[in-house]
C-alpha positions as CSV (number, residue, x, y, z in Angstrom):
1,X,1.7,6.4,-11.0
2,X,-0.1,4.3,-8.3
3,X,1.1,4.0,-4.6
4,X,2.4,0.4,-3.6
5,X,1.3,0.3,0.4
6,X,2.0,-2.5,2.6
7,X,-0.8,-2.5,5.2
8,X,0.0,-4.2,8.4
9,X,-1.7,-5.1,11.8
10,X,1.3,-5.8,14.1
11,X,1.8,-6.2,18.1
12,X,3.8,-3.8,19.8
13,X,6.8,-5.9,19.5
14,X,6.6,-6.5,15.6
15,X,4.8,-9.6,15.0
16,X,1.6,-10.0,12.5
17,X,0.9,-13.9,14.6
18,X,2.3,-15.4,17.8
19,X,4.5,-18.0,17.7
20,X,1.6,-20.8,17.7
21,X,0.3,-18.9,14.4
22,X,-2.9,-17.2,16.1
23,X,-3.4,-13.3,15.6
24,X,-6.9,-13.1,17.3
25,X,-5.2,-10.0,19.3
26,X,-5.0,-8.6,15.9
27,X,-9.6,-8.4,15.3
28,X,-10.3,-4.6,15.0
29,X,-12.9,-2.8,16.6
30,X,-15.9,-1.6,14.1
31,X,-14.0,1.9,14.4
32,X,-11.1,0.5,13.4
33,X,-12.5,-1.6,10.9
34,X,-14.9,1.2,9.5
35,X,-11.4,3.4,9.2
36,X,-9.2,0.8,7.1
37,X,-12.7,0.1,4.8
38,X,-11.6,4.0,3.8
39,X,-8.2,3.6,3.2
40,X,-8.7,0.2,1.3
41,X,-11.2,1.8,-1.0
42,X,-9.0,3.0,-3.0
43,X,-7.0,0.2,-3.8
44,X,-7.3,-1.4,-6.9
45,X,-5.1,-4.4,-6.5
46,X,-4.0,-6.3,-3.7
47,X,-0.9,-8.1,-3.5
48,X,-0.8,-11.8,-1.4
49,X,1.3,-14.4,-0.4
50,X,-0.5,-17.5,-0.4
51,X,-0.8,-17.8,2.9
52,X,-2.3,-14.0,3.3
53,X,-4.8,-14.4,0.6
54,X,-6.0,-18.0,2.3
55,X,-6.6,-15.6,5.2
56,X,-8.5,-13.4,3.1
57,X,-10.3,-15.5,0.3
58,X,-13.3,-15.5,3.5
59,X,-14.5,-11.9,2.6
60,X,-15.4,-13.6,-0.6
61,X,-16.2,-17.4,-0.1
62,X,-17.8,-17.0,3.8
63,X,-21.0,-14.6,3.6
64,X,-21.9,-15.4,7.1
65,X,-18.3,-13.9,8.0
66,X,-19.1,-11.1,5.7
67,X,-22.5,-10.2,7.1
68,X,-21.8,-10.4,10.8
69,X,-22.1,-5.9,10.6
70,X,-22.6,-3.4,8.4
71,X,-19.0,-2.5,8.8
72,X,-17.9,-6.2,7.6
73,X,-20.4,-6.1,4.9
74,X,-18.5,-2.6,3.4
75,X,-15.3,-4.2,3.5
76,X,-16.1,-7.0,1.4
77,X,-17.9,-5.7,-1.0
78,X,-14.5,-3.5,-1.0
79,X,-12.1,-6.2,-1.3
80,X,-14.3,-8.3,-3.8
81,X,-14.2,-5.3,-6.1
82,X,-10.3,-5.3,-5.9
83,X,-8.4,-7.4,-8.4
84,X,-5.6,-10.0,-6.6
85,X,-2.3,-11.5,-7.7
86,X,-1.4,-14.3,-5.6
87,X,2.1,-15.0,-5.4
88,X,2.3,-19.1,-4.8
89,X,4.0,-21.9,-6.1
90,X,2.1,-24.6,-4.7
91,X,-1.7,-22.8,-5.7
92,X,-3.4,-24.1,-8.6
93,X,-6.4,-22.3,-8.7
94,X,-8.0,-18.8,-7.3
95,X,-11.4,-19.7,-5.2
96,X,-12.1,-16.1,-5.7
97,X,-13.0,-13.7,-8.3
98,X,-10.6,-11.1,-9.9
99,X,-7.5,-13.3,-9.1
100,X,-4.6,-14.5,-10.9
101,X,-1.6,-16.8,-9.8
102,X,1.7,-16.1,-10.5
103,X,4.6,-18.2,-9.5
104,X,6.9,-15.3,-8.5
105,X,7.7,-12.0,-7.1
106,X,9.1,-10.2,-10.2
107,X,10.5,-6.4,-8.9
108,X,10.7,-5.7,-12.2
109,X,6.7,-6.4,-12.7
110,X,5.8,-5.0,-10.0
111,X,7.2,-1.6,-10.8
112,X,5.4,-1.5,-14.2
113,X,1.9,-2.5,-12.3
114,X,2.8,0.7,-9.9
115,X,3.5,2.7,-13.2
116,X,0.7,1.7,-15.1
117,X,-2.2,1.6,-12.7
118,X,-4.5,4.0,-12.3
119,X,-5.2,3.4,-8.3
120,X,-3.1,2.3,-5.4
121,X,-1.8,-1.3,-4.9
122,X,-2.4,-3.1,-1.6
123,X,0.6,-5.9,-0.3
124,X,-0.4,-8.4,2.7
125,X,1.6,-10.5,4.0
126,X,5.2,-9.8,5.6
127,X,6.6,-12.4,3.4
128,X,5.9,-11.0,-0.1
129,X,6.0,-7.6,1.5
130,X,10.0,-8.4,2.3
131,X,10.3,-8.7,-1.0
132,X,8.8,-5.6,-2.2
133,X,10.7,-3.6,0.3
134,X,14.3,-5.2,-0.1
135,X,13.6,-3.7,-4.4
136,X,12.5,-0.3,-2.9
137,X,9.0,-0.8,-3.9
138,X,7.0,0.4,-1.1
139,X,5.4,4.1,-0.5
140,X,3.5,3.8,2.1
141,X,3.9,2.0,5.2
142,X,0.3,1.5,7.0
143,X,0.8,-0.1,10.9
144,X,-1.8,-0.6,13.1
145,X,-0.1,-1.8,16.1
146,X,-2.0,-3.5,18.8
147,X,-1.5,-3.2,22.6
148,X,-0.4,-6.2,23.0
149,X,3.3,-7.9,23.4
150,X,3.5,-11.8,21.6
151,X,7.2,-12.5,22.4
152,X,8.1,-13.9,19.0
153,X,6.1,-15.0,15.8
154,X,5.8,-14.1,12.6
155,X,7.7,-10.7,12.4
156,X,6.2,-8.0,10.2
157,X,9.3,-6.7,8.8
158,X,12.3,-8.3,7.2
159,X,16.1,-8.0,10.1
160,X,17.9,-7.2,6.7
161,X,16.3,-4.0,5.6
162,X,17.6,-0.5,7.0
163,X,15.0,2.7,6.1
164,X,14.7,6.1,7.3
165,X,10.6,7.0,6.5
166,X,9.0,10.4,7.1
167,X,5.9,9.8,9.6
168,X,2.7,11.7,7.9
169,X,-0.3,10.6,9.9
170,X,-1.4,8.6,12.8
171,X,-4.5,8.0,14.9
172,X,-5.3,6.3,18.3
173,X,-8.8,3.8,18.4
174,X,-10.8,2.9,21.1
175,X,-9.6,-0.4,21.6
176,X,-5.7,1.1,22.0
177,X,-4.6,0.2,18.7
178,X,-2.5,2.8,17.3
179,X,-2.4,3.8,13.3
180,X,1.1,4.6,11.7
181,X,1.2,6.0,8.5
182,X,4.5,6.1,7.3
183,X,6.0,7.6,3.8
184,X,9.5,6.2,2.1
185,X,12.2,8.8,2.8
């Protein structure tokens, strides 16, 4: 059975974007980046919102953003080898290879993927990640939280949602950020 992980950059108070919708506090560091390339190569799917995988469609349709350093270069040709479901209603059509569209979040769906696949699942985006963690779906919590205080945004966790999780790694980079790697209790 394949681990479901909702990966997360997130200020120190809890937001993934400011309240005007910016996250540039959020850019990793090359050591940063070079350490999520290795966690994300084992993923085999990634979960989106349509709003996250708008965000991310660039490691695929940009090669100038793609080819800015080696490290950059790694983690697309990482996340273009990754098969995506997009959860949207409004999308028509993936601009991206190894995508499908589906109109909604089905628990029940999800939890056969997890059992069937034969490598980890990825979920961005706090929305669709609320979702997944109100049906007990998520493993793994990754956070990398940034030293950095928004004041309100774009939280990265649902208010409704009470979990106790067992901490089993962590990690401090250069540029302050601290990893959290967190396991459901």
């Amino acid at each position: 059975m394949a681990r479901l992980i909702y990966s997360v950059i997130s200020s120190l108070d809890g937001y993934v974007a400011d309240t005007e919708g910016t996250f540039d506090w959020a850019l990793p560091s090359d050591e940063e980046h070079a350490f999520v390339n290795d966690l994300e190569r084992g993923a085999g799917t990634h979960l989106y919102g349509r709003r996250m995988y708008e965000v991310m469609q660039v490691w695929e349709t940009d090669p100038s953003f793609a080819e800015s350093s080696p490290v950059t270069s790694d983690y697309a040709r990482i996340w273009q080898s990754a098969d995506k479901i997009v959860y949207s209603r409004t999308l028509t059509q993936a601009v991206t290879a190894r995508t499908r569209i589906e109109r909604e979040f089905d628990a029940d769906a999800v939890g056969r993927l997890k059992a069937s696949a034969d490598r980890d699942l990825g979920i961005g985006g706090p929305n669709l990640a609320a979702h997944a963690i109100r049906a007990g779906l998520i493993d793994e919590y990754h956070f990398f939280v940034a030293p950095v205080i928004v004041g309100g945004g774009k939280r990265a966790l649902p208010d409704d949602v009470r979990l106790t999780l067992a901490l089993i790694d962590e990690r401090r980079f250069d540029n302050g950020v601290v990893y959290l790697k967190y396991s459901a209790a």
